[in-house]
C-alpha positions as CSV (number, residue, x, y, z in Angstrom):
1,X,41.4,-10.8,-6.9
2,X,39.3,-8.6,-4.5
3,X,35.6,-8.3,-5.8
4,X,33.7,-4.6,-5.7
5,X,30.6,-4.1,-5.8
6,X,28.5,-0.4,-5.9
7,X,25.1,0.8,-5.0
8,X,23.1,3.3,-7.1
9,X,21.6,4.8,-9.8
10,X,22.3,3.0,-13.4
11,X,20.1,5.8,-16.0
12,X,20.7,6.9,-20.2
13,X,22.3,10.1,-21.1
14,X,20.8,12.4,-24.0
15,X,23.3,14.8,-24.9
16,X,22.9,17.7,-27.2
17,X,25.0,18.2,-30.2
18,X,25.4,21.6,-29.6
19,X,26.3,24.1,-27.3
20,X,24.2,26.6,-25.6
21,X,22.2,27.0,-22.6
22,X,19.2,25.0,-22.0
23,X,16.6,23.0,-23.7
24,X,13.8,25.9,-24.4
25,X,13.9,25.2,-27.8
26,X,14.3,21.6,-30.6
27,X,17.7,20.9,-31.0
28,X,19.8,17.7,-32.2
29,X,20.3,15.0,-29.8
30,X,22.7,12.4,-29.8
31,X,22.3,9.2,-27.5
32,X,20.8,7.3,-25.3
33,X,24.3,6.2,-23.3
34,X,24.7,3.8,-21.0
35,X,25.1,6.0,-17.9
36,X,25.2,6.9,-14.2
37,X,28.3,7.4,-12.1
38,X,28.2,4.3,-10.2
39,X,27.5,2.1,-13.2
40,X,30.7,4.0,-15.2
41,X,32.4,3.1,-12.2
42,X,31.9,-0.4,-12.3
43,X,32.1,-0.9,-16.0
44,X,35.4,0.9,-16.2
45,X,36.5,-2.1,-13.0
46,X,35.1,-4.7,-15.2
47,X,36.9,-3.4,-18.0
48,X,40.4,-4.0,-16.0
49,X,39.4,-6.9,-15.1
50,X,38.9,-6.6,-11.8
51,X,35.7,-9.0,-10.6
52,X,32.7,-6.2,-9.5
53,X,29.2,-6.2,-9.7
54,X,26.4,-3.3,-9.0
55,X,23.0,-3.2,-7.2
56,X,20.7,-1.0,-8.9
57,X,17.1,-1.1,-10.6
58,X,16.4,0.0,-14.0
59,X,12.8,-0.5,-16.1
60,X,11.4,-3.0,-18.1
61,X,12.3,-1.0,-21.3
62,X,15.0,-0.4,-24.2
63,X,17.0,2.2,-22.0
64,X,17.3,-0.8,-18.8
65,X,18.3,-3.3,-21.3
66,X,20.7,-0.9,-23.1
67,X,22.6,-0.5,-19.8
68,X,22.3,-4.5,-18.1
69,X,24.1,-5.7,-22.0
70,X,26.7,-3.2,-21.7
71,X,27.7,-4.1,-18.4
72,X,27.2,-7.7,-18.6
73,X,29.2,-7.9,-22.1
74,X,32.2,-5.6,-20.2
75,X,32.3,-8.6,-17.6
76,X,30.5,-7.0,-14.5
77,X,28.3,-8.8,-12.4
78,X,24.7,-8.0,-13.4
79,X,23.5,-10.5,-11.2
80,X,21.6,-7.7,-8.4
81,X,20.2,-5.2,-11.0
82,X,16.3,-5.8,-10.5
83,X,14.2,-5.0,-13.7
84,X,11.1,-2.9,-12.4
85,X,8.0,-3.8,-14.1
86,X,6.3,-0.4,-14.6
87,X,8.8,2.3,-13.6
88,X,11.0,3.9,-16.6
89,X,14.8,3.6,-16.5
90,X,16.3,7.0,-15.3
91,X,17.7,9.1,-17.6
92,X,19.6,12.5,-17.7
93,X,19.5,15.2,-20.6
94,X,22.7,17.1,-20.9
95,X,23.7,20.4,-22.9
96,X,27.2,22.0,-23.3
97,X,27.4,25.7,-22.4
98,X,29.9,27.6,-23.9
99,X,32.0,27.8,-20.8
100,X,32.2,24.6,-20.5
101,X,29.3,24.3,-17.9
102,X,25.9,21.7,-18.0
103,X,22.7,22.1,-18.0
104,X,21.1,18.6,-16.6
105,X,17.4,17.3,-16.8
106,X,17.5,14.5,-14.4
107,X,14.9,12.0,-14.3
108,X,16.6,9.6,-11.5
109,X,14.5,10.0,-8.0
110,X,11.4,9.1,-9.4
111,X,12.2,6.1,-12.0
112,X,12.9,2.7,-11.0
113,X,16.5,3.8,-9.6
114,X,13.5,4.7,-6.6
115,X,13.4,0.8,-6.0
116,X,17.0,0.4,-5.3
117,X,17.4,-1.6,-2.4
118,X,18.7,-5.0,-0.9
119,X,16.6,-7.8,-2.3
120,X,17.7,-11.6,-2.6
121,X,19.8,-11.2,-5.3
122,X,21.3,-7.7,-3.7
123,X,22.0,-9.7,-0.6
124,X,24.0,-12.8,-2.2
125,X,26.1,-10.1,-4.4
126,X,27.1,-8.0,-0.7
127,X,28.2,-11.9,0.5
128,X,30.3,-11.9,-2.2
129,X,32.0,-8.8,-1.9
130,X,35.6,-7.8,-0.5
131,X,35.4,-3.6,-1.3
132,X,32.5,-1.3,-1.5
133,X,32.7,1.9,-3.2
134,X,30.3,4.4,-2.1
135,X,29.4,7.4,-4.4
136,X,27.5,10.7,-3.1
137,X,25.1,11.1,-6.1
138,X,23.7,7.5,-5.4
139,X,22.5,8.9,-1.9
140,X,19.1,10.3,-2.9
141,X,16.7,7.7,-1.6
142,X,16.0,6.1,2.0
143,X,16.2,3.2,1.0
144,X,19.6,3.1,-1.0
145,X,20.5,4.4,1.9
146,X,19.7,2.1,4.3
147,X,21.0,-0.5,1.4
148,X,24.3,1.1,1.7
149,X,24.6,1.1,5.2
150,X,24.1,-2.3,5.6
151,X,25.9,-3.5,2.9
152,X,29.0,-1.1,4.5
153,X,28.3,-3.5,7.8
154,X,28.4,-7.0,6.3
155,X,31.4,-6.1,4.7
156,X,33.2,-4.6,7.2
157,X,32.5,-7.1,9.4
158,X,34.3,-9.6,7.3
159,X,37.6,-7.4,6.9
160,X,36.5,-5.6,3.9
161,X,37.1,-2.1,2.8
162,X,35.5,0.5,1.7
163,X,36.4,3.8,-0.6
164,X,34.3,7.0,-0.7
165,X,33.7,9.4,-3.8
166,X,31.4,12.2,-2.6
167,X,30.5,13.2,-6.0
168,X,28.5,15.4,-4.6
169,X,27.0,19.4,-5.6
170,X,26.9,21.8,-2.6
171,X,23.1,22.5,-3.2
172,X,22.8,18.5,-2.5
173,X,24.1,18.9,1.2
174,X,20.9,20.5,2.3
175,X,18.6,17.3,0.8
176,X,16.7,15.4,3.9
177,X,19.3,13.2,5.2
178,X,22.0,13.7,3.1
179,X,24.7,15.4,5.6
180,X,23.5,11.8,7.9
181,X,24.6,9.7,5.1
182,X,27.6,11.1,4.0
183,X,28.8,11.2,7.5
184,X,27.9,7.3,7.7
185,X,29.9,7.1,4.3
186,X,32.9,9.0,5.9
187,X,33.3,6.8,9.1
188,X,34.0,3.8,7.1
189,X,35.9,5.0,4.4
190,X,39.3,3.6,4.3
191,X,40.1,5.6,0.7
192,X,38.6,8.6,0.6
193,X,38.2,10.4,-2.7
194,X,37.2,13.6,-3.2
195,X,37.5,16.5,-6.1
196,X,39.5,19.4,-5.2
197,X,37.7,22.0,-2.6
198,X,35.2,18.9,-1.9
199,X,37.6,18.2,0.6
200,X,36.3,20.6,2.9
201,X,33.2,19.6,2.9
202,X,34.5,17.3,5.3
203,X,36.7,19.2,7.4
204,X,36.6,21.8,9.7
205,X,40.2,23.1,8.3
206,X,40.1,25.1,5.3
207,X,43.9,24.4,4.4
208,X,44.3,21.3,2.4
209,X,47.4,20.1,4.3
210,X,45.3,20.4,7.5
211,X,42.1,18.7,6.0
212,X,44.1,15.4,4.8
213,X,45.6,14.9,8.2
214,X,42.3,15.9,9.7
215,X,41.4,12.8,7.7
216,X,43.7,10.8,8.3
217,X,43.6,11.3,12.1
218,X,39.9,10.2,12.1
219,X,41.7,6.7,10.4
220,X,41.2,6.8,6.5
221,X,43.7,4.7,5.1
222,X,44.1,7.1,2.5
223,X,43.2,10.4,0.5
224,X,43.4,10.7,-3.4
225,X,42.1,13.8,-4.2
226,X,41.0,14.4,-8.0
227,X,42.0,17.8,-9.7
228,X,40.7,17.3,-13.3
229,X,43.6,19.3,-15.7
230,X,46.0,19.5,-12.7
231,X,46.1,15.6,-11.6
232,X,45.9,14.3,-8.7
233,X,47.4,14.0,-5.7
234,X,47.5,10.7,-2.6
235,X,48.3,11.0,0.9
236,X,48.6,8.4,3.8
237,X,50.5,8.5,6.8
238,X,53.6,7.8,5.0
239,X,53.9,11.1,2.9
240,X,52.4,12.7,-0.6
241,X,52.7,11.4,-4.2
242,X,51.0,14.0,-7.1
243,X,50.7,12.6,-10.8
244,X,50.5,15.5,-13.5
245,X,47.7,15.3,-15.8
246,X,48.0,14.0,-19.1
247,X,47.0,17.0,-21.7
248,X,44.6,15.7,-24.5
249,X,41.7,17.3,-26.2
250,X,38.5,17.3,-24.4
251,X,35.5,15.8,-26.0
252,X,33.5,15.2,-23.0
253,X,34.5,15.3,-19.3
254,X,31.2,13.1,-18.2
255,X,32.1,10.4,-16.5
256,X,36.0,10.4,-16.6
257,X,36.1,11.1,-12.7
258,X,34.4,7.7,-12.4
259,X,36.6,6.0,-14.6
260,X,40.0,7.7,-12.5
261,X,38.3,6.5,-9.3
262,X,37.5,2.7,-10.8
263,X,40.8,2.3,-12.0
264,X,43.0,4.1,-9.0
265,X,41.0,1.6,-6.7
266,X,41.1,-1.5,-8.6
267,X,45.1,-0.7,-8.5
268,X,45.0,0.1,-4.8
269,X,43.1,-3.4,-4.2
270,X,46.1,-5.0,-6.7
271,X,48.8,-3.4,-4.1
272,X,50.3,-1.1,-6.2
273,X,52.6,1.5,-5.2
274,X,50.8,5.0,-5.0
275,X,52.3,6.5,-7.8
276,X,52.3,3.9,-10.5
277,X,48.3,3.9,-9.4
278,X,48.0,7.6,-10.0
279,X,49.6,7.4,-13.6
280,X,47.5,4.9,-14.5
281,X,44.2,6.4,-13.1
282,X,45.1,9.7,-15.0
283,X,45.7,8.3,-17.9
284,X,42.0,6.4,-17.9
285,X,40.5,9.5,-17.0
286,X,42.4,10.9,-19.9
287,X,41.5,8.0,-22.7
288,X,37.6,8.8,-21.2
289,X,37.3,12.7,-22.1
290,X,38.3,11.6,-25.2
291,X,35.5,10.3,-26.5
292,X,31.6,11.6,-26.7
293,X,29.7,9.4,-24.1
294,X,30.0,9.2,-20.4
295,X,30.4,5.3,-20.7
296,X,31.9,5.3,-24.6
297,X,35.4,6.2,-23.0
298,X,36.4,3.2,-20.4
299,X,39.5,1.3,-21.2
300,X,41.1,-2.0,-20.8
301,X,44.5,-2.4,-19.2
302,X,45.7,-3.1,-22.8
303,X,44.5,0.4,-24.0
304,X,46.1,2.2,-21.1
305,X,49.0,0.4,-21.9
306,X,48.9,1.6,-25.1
307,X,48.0,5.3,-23.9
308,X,51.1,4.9,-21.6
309,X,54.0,3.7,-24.3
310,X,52.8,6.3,-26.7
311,X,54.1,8.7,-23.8
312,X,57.1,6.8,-23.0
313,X,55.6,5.1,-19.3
314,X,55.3,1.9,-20.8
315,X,55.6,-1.2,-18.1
316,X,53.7,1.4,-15.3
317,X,51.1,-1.1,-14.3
318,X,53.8,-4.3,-13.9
């Protein structure tokens, strides 16, 4: 099977036990969780079995050794995650409001995530590599960047491919370099996988039919685009394939985006027809909101299996 690998931030989530809006006052907390959108990514690949691996930096602390064991025990390769010897792992507070927003502390740019770059062991991970998925929030440092870039050109270079999740807040766009590296992102993308008006960030065409051939036309294999409650939809050059959403009760929506785009591309590596790939990529994003912790809800192919007969779509992923 196809190997993928990621680049980014790997940080602990503190959530609060209630909602409400902010941290002005003490409150309960509940955590830490292994965490960060790339690292949820890979863990829910390694989860399905699908050989990955992640480049990141976390501290020489609890919170670093929290996430590397998780990871490593879930079967990804751990191999390129440098332990920084004074920096603190990155971590993110997180409070419920009661429409259903967040309200984030982040502590990411300037813990060891900061040190994320190609080293030796970064290096002979990319050789080993067949698909590279980039993610938007990962691209807040120069020199993940530059990592990412080069890693995008070794790969490449060797036939590879590469899928795109901008994951990415408007307010983010106007960050030093961060329309540059996008861009980059976009012109290698082969799967392209944005969340609903995300898309036209991208495009000059404000109609969604005219973004995805926009898209296309620039050669993107392909388009999934994420819409939470609603599905999701996929377009290539053949045609259009949407997969309702399966309705369960919300825990926590952290993190189930990641685990959608993990398992809809370890199925698109796998050759699996579009729709059968959307059904199963739901229903992992469904098993994921299911559960409190952004990490606490990625699933084995057994367990979406399971998800799947309980709703009568047993034998999807065959």
């Amino acid at each position: 099977m196809k190997k993928i690998i990621t680049i980014g931030e790997i940080v602990v989530e503190i959530m609060a036990v209630e909602t409400g809006n902010g941290f002005r006052s003490a409150i309960p907390l509940i955590g830490p969780f292994a965490s960060g959108a790339p690292a949820i990514f890979i863990d829910q690949a390694a989860k399905l079995g699908q050989p990955c691996g992640i480049v990141s930096t976390v501290g020489n602390d609890d919170f670093g050794a929290l996430n590397v064991e998780r990871l490593r025990n879930d079967g990804a390769d751990v191999s390129a995650i440098a332990v920084h010897p004074t920096a603190a792992t990155g971590s993110a507070f997180v409070r419920y409001r009661q429409d259903g927003n967040r309200d984030f502390i982040f502590n990411i740019k300037h813990s060891a995530c900061s040190a994320i770059g190609l080293t030796p062991a970064a290096e002979a991970l990319v050789e080993t590599a067949d698909h590279l998925h980039i993610m938007g929030s990962a691209l807040f440092s120069d020199g993940i960047v530059a990592a990412i870039h080069e890693a995008t050109r070794r790969i490449k270079a060797k036939g590879g491919t590469v899928s795109f999740d901008p994951n990415i807040r408007k307010e983010m766009l106007e960050l030093p370099g961060m329309r540059e590296a996008l861009g980059h992102a976009l012109e290698n993308t082969d799967l392209f996988m944005p969340s609903g008006a995300e898309i036209f960030l991208f495009t000059k065409a404000t109609d969604e039919k005219v973004a995805v051939a926009e898209l296309l036309a620039r050669g993107i294999k392909a388009v999934v685009i994420k819409r939470g409650a609603e599905g999701a939809s996929y377009f290539d050059a053949s045609g259009a394939t949407l997969a309702p959403a399966f309705k369960v009760e919300e825990v926590d929506p952290t993190g189930a985006g990641d685990s959608f785009g993990a398992a809809f591309v370890t199925c698109w590596l796998r050759g699996m027809a579009a729709d059968k790939a959307l059904v199963i990529a739901n229903a992992t994003g469904a098993r994921a909101v299911g559960v409190k912790g952004p990490m606490e809800g990625t699933s084995s192919m057994a367990e979406i299996e399971a998800f799947l007969a309980a709703r009568n779509l047993s034998g999807v992923s065959s």
